[in-house]
N, C-alpha and C positions, 0 to 999 in steps of 0.2 A: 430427815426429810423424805428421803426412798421410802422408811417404813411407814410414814404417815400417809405418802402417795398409794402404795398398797394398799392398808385399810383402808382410806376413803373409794378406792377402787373396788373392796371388796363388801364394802355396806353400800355403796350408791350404784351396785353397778347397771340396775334400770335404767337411775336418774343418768348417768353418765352416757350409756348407748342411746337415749330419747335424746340428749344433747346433741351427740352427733347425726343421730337421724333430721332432728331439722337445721342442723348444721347444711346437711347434705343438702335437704330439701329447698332452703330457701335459699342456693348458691344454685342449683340446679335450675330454676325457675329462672332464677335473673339470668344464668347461662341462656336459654333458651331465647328468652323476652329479646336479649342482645343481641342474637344468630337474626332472629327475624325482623331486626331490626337495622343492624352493620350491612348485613350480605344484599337485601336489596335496594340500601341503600348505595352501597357500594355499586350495582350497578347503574341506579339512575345516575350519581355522578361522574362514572363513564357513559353511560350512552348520552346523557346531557352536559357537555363538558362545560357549560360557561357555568353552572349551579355547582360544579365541584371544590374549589376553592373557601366557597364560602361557606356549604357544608363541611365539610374535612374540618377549618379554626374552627366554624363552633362549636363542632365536638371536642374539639384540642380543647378549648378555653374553659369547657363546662367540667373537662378530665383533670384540671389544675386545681380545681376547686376542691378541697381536701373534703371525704367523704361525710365526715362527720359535721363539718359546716351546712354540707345538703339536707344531712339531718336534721337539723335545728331549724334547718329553713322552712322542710317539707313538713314540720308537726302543726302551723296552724293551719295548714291546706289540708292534709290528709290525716292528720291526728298521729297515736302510737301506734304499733302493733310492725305488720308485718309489709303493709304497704310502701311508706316513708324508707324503710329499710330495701326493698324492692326496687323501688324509684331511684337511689343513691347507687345501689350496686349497677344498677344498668347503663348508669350514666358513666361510671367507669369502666363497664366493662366494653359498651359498643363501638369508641374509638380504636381500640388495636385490629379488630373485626374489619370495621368500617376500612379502616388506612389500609391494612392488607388485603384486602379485597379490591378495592383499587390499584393498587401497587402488582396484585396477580393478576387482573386483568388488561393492564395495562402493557405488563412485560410478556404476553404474547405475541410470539414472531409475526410479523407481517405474513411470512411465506404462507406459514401457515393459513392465514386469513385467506392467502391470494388463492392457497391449493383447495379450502373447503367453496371458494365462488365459483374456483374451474371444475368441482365438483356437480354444481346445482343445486348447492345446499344454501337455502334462501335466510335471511337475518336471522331468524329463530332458530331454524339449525345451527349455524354456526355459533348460537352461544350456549346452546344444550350441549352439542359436540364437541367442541373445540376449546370455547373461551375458557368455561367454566370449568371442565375438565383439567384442563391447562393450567389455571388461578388455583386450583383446590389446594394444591400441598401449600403453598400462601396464606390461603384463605384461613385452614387448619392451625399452620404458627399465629395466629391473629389472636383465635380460637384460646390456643392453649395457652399462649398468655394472658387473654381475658379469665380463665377459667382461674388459675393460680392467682391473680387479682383479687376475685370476687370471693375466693375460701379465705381468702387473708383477712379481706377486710370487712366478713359477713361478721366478723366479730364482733363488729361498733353496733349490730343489729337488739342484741341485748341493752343496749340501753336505752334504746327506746320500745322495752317489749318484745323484742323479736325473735327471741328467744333464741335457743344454739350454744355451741361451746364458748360465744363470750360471755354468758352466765356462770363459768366456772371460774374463767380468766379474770373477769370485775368483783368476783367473791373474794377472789384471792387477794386483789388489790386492796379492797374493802376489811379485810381480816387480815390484811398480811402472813395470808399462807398460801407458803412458796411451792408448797407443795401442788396445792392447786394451780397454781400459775406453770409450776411444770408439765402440770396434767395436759390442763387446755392447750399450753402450747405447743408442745411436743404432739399432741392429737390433731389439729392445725395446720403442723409443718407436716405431718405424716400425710395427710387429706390433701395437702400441696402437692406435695412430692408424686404421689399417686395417684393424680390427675395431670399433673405433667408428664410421665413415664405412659398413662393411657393413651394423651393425643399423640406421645410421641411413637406409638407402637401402630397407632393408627395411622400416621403421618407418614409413617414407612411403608405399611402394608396400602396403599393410595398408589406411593410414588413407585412400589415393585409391579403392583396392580398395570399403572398407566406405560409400564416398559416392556411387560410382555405382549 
């Protein structure tokens, strides 16, 4: 199996780096789509706290909903390709976002709030200054588990077209070769692993950042 994994490494290995290129690509997109989507969400339902509740479950409710069912749902709305695929990863990905953003702004000292008024730092300063600064290394864990989510399960994106390293992984399934299925998965868990070890290098260099 090793040596089959080799060769095919070494005759596809175009096909194999275009895989992970929009591997990356279309997990980086829904990354984004979700940041812009969790973070000021997250503060509308703090600064509006009666609409938090009910925001918060139905992101929870639509997160339960197993990826690949949004899939099948999303194809006679949006058809195949890369959209449907897009739509599903962000709908996983912007509750841990959403929840920790919340959660970080929330667990902001009072004193603090009370020290930026006796300052004369008016509502917008204090959430430019204070809140958000204070929420970020939160915010970031939200982040970084949405990011390791969405490389996991950008997988399911191949099968409706979407191309990526679950086209190596469903070949494999498809042909019963394990080989491939080592490929993709192993290349997968690696793209995991090293975007969790990025937030989390990021996540430290924030929290050194905000102590000096």
């Amino acid at each position: 199996m090793w040596s089959q994994a080799t060769d095919y490494l070494a005759n596809n290995t175009d096909s194999y780096i275009s895989s992970i290129l929009e591997h990356i690509g279309i997990s980086s997109i829904a990354l984004v789509i979700a940041i812009l989507i969790g973070i000021p969400t997250g503060f509308f339902c703090v600064r509006f706290k009666r609409s938090q509740k009910f925001i918060v479950t139905l992101f929870q409710i639509l997160r339960v909903i197993p990826s690949l069912a949004v899939l099948l749902l999303l194809i006679p709305i949006m058809g195949t390709g890369i959209r449907p695929a897009l739509a599903a990863l962000v709908l996983l990905a912007v509750p841990p976002i959403l929840i920790n953003t919340v959660t970080g702004l929330h667990e902001v000292p009072d004193f603090m709030l009370e020290t930026a008024a006796g300052c004369g730092m008016t509502d917008r300063q204090t959430w430019q200054r204070v809140r958000f600064p204070l929420a970020m290394p939160m915010i970031l864990t939200g982040i970084k588990t949405a990011v390791i989510e969405i490389i996991a399960s950008a997988t399911l994106a191949s099968k409706i077209g979407g191309g990526g390293l679950g086209d190596i992984i469903f070949t494999g399934l498809g042909l019963s070769r394990f080989d491939l299925l080592l490929i993709g998965g192993v290349t997968v868990a690696i793209l995991s692993v090293s975007s969790g070890l990025l937030f989390e290098f990021i996540d430290r260099f924030a929290l050194r950042h905000k102590h000096i």
